[in-house]
N, C-alpha and C positions, 0 to 999 in steps of 0.2 A: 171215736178219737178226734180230737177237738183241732183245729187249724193251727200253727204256732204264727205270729204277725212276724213279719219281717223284721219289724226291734228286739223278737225276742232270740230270733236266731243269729244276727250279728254281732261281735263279739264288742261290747263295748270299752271305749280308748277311756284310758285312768285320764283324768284332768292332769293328773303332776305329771306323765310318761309325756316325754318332746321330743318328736320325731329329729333325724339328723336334718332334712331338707327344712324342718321349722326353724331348727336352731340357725344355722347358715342364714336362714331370711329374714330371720331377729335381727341378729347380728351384722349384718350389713347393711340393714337399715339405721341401727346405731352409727354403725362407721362413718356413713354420708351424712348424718345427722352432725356427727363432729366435726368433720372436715367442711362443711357448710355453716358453721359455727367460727373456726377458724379463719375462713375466708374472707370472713366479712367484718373480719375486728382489726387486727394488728397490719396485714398485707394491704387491705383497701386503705389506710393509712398513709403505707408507703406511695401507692400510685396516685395517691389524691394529693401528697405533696413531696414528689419527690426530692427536692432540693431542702425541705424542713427547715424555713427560715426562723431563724431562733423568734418564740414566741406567737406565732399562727397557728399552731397544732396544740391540741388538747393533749396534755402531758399523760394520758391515760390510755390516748390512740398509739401511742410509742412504745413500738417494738421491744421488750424486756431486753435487755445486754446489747442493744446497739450503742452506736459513740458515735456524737457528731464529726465528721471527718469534712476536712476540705482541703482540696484538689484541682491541682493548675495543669489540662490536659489540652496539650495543644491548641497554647497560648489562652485557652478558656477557663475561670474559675468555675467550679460545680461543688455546691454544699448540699453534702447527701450523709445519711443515716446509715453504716454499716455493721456487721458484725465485727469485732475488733480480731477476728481469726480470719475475717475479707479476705483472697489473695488481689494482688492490681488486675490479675488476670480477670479474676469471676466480679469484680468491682466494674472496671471496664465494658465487660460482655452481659453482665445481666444488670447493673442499675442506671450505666451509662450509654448503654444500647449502641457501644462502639463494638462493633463486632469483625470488624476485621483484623483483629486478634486475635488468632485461631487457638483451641484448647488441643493438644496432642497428644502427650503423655501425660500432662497432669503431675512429672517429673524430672521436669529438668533435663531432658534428656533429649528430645526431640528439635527442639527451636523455635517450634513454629508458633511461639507466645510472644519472641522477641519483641520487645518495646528498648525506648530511649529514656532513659534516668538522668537528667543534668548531663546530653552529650553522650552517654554508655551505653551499651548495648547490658540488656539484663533478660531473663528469661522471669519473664512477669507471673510465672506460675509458681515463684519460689520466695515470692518479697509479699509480706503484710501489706496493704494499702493504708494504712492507718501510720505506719510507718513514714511516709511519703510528702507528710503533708508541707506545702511550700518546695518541694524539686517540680523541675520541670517535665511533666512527662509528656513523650511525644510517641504516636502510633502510627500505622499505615496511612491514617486518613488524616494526620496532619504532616506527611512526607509530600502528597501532593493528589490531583483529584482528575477525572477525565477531560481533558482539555488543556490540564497546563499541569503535565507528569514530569516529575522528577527525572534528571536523566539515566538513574537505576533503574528507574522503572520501565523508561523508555528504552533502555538497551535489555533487557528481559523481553522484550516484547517482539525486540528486533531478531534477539537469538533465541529464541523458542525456549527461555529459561524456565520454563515450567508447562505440566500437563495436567494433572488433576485441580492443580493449583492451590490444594491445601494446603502447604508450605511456603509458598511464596511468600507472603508478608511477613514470614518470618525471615526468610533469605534476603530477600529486598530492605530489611532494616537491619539486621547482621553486614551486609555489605556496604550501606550507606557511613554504619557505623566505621567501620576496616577504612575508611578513604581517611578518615584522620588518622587510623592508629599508624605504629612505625612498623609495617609491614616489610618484606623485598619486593622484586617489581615481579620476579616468575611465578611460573603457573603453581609451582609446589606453594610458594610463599602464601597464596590465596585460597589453595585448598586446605591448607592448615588452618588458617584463619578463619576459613568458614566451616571447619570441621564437627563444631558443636551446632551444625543446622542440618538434619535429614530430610534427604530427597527419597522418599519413596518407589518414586518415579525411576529413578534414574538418572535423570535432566543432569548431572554436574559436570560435563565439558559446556551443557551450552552456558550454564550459569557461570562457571569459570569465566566462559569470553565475556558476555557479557558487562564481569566486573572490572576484568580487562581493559575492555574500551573504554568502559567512563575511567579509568584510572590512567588510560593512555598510553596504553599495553598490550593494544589488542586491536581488531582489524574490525570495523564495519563487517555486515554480507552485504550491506546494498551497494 
């Protein structure tokens, strides 16, 4: 009785049968393949010009469905190329790389997006930026900077107006705002008025005083 070779005793794999582990390693090899395809067309575009001065860019490097948008942000013009569905929020934080305008709900609902519109407090998570162009828009980082703070900011700081701090630049431009509107001078009047801004924390007696004192209603701790 004759030996059988070792080819003839394993069972051999059909050419068309594809293992599940094959296919997943096809297939993901595709994926990267796209996504590194992607990468290096329409996006390296936007970072190689981001402000996209009419005519310097190859009309071909240009992101399908953007709109030239321009933008006076804290007293600064900026011509950028956005989605015309942009909100000011995700305009601001991801092409303006202002980021002390915090995203929280993403609804309206939180505060902690708040911006200034021509003078108003708006929840920047709920206005198109395309919408904007020519108002003034003013952020945390043009209220004022470490060295020469805002006295909101410096009276936050005095009454321990915030702890995780997430909220903040949203309460600190919500309350900058409240100093022009027609408010009353009590504690209720201020908590009303700042009622559309959540503190997670807790922090809303120290932010109360806080608003307080710069409004000239309230006591120092020092």
């Amino acid at each position: 009785m004759s030996k059988k070779n070792d080819e003839d005793i394993k069972p051999k794999k059909s050419p068309e049968r594809l293992s599940r582990r094959d296919f997943l390693s096809q297939a993901g090899t595709v994926g990267v393949a796209g996504a590194a395809v992607t990468l290096t067309g329409p996006i390296a575009a936007t970072i190689t010009d981001p402000l996209h001065q009419e005519g310097t860019v190859d009309a071909a490097k240009v992101i399908p469905g953007t709109v030239p948008v321009t933008l006076r942000v804290n007293g600064e013009i900026h011509k950028v190329r956005i989605d015309p569905r942009a909100t000011v929020l995700d305009t601001l934080r991801e092409t303006l790389n202002l980021t002390g305008t915090k995203k929280g709900c993403d609804h309206g609902q939180c505060g902690a997006c708040t911006v200034h519109i021509n003078g108003r407090r708006v929840n920047s998570c709920l206005t198109f930026a395309a919408m904007h162009q020519g108002d003034e828009i003013t952020t945390i980082e043009g209220i004022g900077q470490p060295g020469n703070l805002h006295a909101m900011q410096a009276a936050f700081v005095e009454h321990d107006g915030f702890q995780c701090g997430y909220c903040t630049s949203g309460q600190i431009m919500s309350a900058v705002a409240l100093l022009k509107e027609p408010w009353g001078s009590e504690d209720k009047d201020v908590k009303e008025a700042m009622a559309g801004n959540i503190c997670r924390c807790g922090a809303y007696p120290n932010i109360v005083a806080a608003v307080q004192q710069v409004r000239g209603n309230g006591r120092s701790n020092s």
